[in-house]
C-alpha positions as CSV (number, residue, x, y, z in Angstrom):
1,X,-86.1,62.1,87.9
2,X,-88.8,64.7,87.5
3,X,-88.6,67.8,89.5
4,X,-90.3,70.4,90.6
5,X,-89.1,73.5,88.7
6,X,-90.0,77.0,89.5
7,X,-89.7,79.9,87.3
8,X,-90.2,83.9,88.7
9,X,-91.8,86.3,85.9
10,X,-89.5,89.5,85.7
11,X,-91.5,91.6,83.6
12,X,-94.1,91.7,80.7
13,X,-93.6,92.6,77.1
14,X,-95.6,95.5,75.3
15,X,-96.1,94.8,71.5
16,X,-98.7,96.2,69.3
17,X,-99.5,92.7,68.8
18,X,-103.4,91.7,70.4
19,X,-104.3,88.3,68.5
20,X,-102.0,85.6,67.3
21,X,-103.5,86.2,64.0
22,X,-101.7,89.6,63.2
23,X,-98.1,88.2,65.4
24,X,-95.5,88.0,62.6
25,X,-94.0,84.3,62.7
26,X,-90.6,85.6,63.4
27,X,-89.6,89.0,64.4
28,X,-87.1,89.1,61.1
29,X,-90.9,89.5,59.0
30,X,-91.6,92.8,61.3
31,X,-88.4,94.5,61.6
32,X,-90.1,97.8,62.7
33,X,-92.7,96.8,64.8
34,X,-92.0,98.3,68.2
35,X,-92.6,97.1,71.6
36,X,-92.1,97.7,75.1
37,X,-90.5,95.4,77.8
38,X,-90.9,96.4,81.8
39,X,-89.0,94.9,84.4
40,X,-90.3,94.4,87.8
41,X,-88.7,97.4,89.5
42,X,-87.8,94.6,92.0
43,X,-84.9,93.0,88.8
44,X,-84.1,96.8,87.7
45,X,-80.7,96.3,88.8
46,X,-80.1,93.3,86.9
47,X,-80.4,95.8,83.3
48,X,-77.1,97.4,84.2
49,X,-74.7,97.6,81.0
50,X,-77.5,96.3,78.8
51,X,-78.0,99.7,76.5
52,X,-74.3,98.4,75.4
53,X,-75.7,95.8,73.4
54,X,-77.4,96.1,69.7
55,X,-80.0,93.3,70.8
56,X,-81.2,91.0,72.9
57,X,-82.8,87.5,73.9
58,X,-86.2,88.0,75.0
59,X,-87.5,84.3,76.9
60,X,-90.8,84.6,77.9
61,X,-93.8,82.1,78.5
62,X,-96.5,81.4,75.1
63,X,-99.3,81.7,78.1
64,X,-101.9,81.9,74.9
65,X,-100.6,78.8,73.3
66,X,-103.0,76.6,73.1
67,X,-102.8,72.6,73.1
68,X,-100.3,71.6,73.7
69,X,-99.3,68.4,70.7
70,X,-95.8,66.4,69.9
71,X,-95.8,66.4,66.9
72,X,-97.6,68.9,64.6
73,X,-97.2,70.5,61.0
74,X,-95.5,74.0,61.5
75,X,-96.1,77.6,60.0
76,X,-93.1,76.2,57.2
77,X,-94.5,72.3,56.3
78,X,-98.2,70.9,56.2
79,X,-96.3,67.7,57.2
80,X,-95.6,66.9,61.0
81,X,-92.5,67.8,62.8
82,X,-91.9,67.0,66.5
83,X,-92.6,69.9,68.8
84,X,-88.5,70.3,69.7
85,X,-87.9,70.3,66.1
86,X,-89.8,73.2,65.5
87,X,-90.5,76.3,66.9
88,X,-94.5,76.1,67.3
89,X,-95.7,77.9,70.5
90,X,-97.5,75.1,71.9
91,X,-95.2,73.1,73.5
92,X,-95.1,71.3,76.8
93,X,-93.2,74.1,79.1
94,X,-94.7,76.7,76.8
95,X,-90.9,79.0,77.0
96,X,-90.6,81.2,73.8
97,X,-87.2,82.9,72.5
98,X,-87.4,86.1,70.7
99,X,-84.6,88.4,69.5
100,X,-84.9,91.5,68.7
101,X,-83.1,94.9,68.8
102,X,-82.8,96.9,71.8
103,X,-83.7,101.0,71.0
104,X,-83.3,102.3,73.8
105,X,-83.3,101.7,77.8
106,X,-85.3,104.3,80.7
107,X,-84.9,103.1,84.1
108,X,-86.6,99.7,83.8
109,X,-88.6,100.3,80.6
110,X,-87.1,98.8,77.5
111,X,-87.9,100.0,74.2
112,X,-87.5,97.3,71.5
113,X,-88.2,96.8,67.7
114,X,-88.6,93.3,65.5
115,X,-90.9,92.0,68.3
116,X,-92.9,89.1,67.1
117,X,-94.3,88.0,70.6
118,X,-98.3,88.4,71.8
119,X,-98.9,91.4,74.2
120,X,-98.9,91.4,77.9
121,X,-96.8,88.1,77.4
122,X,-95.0,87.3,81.0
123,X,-90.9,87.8,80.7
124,X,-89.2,85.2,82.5
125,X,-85.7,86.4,81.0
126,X,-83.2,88.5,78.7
127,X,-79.9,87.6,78.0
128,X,-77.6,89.6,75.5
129,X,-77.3,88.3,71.9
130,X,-73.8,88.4,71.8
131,X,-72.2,87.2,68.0
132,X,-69.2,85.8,68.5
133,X,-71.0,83.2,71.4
134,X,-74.6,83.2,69.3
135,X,-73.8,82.8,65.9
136,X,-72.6,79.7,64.2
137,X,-71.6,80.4,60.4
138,X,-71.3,76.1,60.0
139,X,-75.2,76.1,61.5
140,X,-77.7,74.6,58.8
141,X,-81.6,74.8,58.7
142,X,-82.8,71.3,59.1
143,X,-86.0,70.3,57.5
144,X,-87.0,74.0,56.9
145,X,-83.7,74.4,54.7
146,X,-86.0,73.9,51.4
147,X,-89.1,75.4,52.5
148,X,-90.4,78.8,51.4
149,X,-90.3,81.6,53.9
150,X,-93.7,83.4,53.6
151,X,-94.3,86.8,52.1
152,X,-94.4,89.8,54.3
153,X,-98.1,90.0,55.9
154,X,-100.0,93.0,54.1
155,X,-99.7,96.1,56.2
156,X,-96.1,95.7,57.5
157,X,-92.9,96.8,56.6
């Protein structure tokens, strides 16, 4: 059955980020890059407690993805790898996932670093990154397990 979903943006994430040229592949590449999330003042309310967490889940929509393919070679592999297996932006609801570590919270304004997403990105979520629910020591790396990670791009920390 396909239905008719509907999805509210709560805020839009700040990042120095302008092109997807210059956006790190993964916010772990960029730990000091600094960016700014603000929540409609409407969802304010819902950022109770959350300065008592060390990071968080950013989910947010890749509105700058381009087209959208199945199966594609990734950042990782010149070979192809199905869209759900990887983590390429294009995909066909276009939802991204980002952690990174929360600085600091003012009001509805949240100051984050290791943010790897595009600016003025729409926020359709957070959700605390909690370690003893999020982390699986057992996990393994799939088809990436024996690739190379990149280097650092120039310029960044």
């Amino acid at each position: 059955m396909n239905r008719k979903l509907e999805i509210k943006q709560i805020g839009i994430i700040h990042s120095p980020h302008k092109t997807k040229d210059e956006c790190p592949i993964q916010g772990i590449f960029s730990p000091l890059e600094k960016g700014r999330i603000e929540i409609f003042p409407e969802y304010e309310e819902g950022l109770e407690s959350i300065e008592t967490f060390s990071h968080i889940m950013l989910f947010y929509i890749f509105d700058k993805a381009g087209v959208i393919k199945l199966s594609r070679p990734t950042f990782l592999d010149d070979a192809p790898h199905g869209v759900f297996a990887s983590r390429h932006p294009c995909r066909p609801n276009s939802i991204g996932i980002s952690i990174v570590k929360l600085e600091k919270r003012n009001k509805n304004i949240l100051e984050v670093s290791g943010i790897d997403i595009l600016d003025d990105s729409p926020l359709i979520d957070i959700k605390p990154y909690i370690p003893r629910f999020d982390y699986f020591a057992n996990a393994n790396n799939g088809w990436a397990e024996t690739k190379k990670i990149l280097p650092k791009p120039k310029g960044r920390e």
